[in-house]
N, CA, C and O of each residue as an XYZ file, in Angstrom:
436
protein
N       0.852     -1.187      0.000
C       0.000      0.000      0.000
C       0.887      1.236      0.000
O       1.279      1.790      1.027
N       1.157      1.604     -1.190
C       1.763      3.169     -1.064
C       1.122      4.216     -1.189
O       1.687      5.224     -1.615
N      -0.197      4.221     -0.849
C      -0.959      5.317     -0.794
C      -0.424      6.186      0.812
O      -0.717      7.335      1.143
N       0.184      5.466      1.363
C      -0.107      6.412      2.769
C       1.784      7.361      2.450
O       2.067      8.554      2.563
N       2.441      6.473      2.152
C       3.663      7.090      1.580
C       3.429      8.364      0.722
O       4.129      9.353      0.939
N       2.531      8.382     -0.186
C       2.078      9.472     -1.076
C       1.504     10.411     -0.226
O       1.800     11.606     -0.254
N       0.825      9.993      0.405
C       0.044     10.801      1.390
C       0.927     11.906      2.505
O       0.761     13.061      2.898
N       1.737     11.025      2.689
C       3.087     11.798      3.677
C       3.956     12.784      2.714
O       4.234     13.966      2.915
N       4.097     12.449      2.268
C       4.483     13.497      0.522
C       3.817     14.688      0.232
O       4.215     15.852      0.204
N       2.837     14.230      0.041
C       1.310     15.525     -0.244
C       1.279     16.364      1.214
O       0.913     17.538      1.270
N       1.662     15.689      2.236
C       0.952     17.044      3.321
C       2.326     17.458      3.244
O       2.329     18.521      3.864
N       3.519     17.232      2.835
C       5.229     17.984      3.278
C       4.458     19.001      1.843
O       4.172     20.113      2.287
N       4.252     18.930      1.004
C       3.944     19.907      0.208
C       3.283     20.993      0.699
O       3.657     22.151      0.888
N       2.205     20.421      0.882
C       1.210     21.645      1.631
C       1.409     22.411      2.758
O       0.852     23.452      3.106
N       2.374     21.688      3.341
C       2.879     22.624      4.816
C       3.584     23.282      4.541
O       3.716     24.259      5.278
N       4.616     23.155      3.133
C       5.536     24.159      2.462
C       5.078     25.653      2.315
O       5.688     26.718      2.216
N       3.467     25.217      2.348
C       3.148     26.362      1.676
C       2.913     27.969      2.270
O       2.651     29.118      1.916
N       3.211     27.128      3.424
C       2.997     28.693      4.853
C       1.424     28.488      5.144
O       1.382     28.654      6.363
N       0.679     28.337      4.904
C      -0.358     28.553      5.362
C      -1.242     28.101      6.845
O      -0.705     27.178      7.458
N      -2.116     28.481      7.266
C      -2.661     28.676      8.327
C      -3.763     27.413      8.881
O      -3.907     26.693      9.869
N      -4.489     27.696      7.404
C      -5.283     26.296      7.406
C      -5.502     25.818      6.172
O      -5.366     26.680      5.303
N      -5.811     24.684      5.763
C      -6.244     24.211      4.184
C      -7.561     23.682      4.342
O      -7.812     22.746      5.102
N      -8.582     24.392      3.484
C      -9.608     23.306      3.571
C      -9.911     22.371      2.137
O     -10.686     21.415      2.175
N      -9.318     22.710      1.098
C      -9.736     21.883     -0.175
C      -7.988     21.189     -0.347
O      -6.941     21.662      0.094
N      -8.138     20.348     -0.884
C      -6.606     19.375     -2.039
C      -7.670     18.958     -2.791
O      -8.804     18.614     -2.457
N      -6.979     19.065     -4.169
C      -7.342     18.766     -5.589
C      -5.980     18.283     -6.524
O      -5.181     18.990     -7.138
N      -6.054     16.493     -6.353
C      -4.850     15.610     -6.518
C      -5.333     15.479     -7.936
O      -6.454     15.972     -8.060
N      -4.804     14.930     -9.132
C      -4.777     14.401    -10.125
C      -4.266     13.031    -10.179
O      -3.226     13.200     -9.542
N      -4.269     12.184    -10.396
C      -3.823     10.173    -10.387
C      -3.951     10.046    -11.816
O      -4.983     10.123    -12.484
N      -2.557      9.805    -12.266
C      -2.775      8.709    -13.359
C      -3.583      7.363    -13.584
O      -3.336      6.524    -12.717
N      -4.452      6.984    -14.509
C      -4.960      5.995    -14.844
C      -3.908      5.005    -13.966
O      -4.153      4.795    -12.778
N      -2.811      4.452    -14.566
C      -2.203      3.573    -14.741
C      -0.671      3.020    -13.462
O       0.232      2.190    -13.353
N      -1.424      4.442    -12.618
C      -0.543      4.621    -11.304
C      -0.890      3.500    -10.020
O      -0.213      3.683     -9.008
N      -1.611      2.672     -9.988
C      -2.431      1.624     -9.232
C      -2.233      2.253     -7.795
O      -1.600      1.772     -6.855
N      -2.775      3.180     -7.842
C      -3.559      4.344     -6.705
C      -5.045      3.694     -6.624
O      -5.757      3.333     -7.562
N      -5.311      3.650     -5.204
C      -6.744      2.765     -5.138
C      -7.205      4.257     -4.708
O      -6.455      5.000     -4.075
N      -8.222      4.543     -5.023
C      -9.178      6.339     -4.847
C      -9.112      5.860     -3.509
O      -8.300      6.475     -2.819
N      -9.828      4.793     -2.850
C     -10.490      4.478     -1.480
C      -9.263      4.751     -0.941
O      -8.899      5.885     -0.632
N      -8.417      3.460     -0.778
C      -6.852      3.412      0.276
C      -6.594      4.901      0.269
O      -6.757      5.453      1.358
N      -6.062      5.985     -1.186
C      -5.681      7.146     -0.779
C      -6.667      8.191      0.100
O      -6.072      8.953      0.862
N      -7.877      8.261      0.055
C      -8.725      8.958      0.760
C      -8.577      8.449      2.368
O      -8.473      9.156      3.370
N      -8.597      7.317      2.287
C      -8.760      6.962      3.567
C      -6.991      7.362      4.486
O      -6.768      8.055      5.479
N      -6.384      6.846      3.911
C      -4.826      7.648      4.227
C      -4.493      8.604      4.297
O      -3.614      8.859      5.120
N      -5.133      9.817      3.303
C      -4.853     11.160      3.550
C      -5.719     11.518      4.685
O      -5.055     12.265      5.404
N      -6.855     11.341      5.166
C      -7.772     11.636      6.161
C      -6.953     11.088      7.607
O      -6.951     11.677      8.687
N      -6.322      9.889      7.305
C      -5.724      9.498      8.658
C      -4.362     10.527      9.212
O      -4.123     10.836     10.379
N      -3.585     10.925      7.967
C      -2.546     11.295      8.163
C      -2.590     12.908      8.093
O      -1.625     13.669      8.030
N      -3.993     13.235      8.120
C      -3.878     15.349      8.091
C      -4.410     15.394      9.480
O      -4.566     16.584      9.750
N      -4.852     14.451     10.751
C      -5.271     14.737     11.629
C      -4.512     15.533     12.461
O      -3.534     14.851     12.766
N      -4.445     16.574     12.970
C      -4.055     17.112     14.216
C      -2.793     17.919     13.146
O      -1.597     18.098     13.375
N      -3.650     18.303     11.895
C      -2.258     19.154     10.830
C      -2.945     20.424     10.873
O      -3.907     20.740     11.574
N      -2.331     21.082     10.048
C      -3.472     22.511      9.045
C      -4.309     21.755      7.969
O      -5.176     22.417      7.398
N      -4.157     20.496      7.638
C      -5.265     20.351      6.772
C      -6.584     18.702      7.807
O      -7.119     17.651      7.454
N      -6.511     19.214      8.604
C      -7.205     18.232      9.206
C      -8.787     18.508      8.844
O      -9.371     19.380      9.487
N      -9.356     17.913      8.012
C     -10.978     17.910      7.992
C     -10.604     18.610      6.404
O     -11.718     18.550      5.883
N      -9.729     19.199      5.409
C     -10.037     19.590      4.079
C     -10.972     18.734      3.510
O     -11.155     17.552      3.802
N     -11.429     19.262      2.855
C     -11.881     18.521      1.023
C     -10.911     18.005      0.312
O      -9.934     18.683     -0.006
N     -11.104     16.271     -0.159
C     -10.312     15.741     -1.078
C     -11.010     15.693     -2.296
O     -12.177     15.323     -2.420
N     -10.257     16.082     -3.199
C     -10.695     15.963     -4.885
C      -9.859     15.211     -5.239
O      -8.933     15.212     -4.428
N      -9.710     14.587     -6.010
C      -9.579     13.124     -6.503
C     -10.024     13.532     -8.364
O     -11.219     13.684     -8.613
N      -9.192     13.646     -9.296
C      -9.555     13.404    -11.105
C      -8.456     12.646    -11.154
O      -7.396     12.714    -10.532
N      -8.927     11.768    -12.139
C      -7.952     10.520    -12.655
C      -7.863     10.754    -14.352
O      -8.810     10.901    -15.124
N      -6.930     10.745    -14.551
C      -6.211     11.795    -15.846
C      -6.122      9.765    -16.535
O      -5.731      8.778    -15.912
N      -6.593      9.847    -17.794
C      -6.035      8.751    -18.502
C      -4.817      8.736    -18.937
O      -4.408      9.854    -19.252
N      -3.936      7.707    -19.098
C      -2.585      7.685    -19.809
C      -3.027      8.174    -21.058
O      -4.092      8.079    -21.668
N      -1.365      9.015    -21.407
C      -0.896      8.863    -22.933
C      -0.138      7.914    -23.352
O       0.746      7.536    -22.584
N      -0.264      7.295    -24.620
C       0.404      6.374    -25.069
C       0.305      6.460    -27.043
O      -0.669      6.824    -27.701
N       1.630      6.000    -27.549
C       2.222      6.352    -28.866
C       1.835      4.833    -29.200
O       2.172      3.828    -28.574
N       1.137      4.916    -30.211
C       0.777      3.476    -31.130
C       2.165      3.387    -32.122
O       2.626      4.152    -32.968
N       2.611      2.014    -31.566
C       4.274      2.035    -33.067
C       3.185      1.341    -34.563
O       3.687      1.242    -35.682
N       2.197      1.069    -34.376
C       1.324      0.431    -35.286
C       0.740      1.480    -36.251
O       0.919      1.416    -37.467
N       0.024      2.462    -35.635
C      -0.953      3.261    -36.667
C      -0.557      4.836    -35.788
O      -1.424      5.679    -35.560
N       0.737      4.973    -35.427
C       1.526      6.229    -34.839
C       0.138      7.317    -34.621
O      -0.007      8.436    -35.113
N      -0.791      6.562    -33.717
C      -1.787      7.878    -33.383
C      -1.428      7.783    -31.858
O      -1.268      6.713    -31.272
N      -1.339      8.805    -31.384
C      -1.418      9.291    -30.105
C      -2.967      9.242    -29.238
O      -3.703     10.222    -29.350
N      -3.393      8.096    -28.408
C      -4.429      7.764    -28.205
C      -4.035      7.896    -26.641
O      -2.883      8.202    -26.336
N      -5.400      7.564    -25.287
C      -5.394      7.669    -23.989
C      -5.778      6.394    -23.969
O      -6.460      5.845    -24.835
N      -5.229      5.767    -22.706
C      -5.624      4.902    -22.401
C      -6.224      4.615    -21.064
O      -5.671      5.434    -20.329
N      -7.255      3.731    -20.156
C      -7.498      3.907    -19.040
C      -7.425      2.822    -18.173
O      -8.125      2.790    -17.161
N      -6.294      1.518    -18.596
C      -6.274      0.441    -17.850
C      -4.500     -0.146    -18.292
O      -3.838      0.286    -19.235
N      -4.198     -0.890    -17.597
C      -3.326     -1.855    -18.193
C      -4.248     -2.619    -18.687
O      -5.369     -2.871    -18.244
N      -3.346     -3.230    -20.300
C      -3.107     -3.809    -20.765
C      -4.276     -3.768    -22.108
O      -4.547     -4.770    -22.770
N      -4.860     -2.454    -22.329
C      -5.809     -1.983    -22.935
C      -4.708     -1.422    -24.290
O      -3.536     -1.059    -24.387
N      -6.062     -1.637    -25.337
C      -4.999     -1.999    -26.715
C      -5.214     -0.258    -27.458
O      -5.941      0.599    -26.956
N      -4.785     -0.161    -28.115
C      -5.079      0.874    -29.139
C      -6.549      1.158    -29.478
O      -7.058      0.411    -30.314
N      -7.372      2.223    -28.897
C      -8.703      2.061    -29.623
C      -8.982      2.753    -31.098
O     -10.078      3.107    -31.531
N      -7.599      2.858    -31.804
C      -7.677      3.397    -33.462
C      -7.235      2.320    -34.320
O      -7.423      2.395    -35.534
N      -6.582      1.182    -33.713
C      -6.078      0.228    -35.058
C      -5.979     -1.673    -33.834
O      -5.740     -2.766    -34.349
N      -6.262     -1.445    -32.167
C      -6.241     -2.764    -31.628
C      -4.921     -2.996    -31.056
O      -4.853     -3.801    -30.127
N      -4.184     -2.594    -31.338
C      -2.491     -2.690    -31.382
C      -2.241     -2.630    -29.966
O      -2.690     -1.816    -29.160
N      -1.176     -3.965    -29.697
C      -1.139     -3.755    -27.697
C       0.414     -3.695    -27.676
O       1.125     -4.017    -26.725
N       0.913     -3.122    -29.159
C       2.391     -2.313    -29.129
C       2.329     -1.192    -28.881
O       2.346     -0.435    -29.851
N       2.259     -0.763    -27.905
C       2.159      0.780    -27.179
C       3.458      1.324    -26.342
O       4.172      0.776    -25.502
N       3.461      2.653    -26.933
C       4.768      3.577    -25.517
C       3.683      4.298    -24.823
O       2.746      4.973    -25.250
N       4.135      3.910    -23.418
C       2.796      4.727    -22.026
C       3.577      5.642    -21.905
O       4.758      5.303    -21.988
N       3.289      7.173    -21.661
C       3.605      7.949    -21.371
C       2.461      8.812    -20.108
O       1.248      8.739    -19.911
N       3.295      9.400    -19.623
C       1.471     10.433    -18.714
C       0.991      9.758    -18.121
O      -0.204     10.034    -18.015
N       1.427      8.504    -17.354
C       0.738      7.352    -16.746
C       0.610      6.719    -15.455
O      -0.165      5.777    -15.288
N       1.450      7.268    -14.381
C       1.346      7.060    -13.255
C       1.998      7.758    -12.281
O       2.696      7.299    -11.377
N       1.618      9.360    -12.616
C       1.907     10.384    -11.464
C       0.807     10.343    -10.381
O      -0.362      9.955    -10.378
N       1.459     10.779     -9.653
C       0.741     11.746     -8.391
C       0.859     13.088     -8.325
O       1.952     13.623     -8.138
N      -0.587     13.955     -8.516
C      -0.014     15.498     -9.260
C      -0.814     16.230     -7.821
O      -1.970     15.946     -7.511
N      -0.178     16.946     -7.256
C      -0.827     18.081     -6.005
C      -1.239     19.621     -7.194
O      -0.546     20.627     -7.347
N      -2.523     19.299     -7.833
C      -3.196     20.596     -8.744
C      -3.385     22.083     -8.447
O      -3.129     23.028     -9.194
N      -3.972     22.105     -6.991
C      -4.610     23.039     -6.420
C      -4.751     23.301     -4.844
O      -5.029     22.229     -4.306
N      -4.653     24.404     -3.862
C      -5.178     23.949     -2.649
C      -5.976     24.911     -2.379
O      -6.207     25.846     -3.145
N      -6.505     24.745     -1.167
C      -8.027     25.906     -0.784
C      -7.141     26.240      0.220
O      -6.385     25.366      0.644
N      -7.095     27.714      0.816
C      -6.347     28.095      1.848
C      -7.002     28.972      2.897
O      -7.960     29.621      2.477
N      -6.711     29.113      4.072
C      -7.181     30.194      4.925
C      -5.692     31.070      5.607
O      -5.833     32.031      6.363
């Protein structure tokens, strides 16, 4: 489970930020990052207790991979492993854009 590792990551960010209190985070997850939504919600909630962001709003968008077809060279998204080309079928693919953890936005007081 490396959601709580990520999680310890994300609040050293946010405490960077000087602020007083946070009430919103707005994360971005790659498709293809095997980030469980649940495990990270439930980890970030355990680990902002008794912080400046104890009780925020979690936002959560899950960004599909990019990936380069060597078959029919279209630049298509993808939203799973092991999911083929949806312009020509092709499961010769370069993943790109595919398994960050992105800190987007925060709500501040």
């Amino acid at each position: 489970m490396h959601e709580i590792s990520l999680c310890y990551s994300t609040l050293e960010l946010i405490e960077q930020h000087g602020a007083h209190k946070v009430t919103g985070v707005w994360l971005k997850i790659g498709a293809l990052s095997c980030i469980e939504e649940s495990a990270l919600r439930f980890c970030f909630e355990s680990i902002c207790r008794q912080t400046l962001a104890e009780g925020c709003e979690l936002h959560v968008a899950v960004r599909a991979a990019r990936a380069w077809c060597w078959e029919c060279s279209a630049v298509v998204d993808i939203s799973r492993h092991g999911a083929g080309c949806p312009q020509c079928g092709s499961y010769n693919l370069l993943i790109d854009e595919s398994d960050s953890l992105q800190l987007k936005q925060l709500a501040v007081e």
